[in-house]
C-alpha positions in Angstrom: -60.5 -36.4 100.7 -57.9 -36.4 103.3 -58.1 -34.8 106.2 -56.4 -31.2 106.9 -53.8 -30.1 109.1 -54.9 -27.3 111.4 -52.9 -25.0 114.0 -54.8 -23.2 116.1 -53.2 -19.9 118.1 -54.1 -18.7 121.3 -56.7 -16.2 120.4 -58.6 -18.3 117.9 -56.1 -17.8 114.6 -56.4 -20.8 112.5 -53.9 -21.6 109.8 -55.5 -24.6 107.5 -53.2 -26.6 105.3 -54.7 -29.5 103.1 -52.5 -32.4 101.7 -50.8 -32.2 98.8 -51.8 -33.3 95.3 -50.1 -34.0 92.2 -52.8 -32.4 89.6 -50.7 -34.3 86.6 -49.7 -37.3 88.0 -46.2 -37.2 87.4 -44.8 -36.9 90.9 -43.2 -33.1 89.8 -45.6 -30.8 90.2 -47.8 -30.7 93.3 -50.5 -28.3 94.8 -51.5 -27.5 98.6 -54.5 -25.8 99.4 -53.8 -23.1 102.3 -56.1 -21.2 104.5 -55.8 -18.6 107.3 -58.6 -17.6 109.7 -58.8 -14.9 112.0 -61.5 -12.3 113.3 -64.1 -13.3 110.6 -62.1 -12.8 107.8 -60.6 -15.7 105.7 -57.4 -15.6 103.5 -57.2 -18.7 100.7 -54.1 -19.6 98.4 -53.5 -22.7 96.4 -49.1 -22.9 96.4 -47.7 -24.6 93.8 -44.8 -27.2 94.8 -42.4 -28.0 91.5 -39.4 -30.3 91.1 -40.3 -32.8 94.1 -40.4 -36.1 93.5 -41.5 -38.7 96.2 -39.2 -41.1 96.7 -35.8 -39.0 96.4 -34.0 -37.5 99.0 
């Protein structure tokens, strides 16, 4: 597994994003794993990413 990007605020806040991946393998359709952190409590999300295609501008 790739490694995450993470922002970290001033007071602690932590905003965790994971790489993208292309659950079909087509190159359309990609999902990103998302996390925020903050005074012991933990907000998760997977976004969905359609229509991108690598390689096109």
């Amino acid at each position: 597994m790739e490694e995450a990007f993470v922002l970290v605020a001033v007071g602690g806040a932590r905003w965790v994003v994971r790489p993208p991946q292309d659950p079909y393998g087509d190159g359309y359709v990609f999902t990103v794993e998302t996390e925020l952190h903050e005074d012991g409590m933990r907000a998760a999300t997977v976004a969905k990413i359609d229509g991108w295609k690598r390689g096109r501008n």
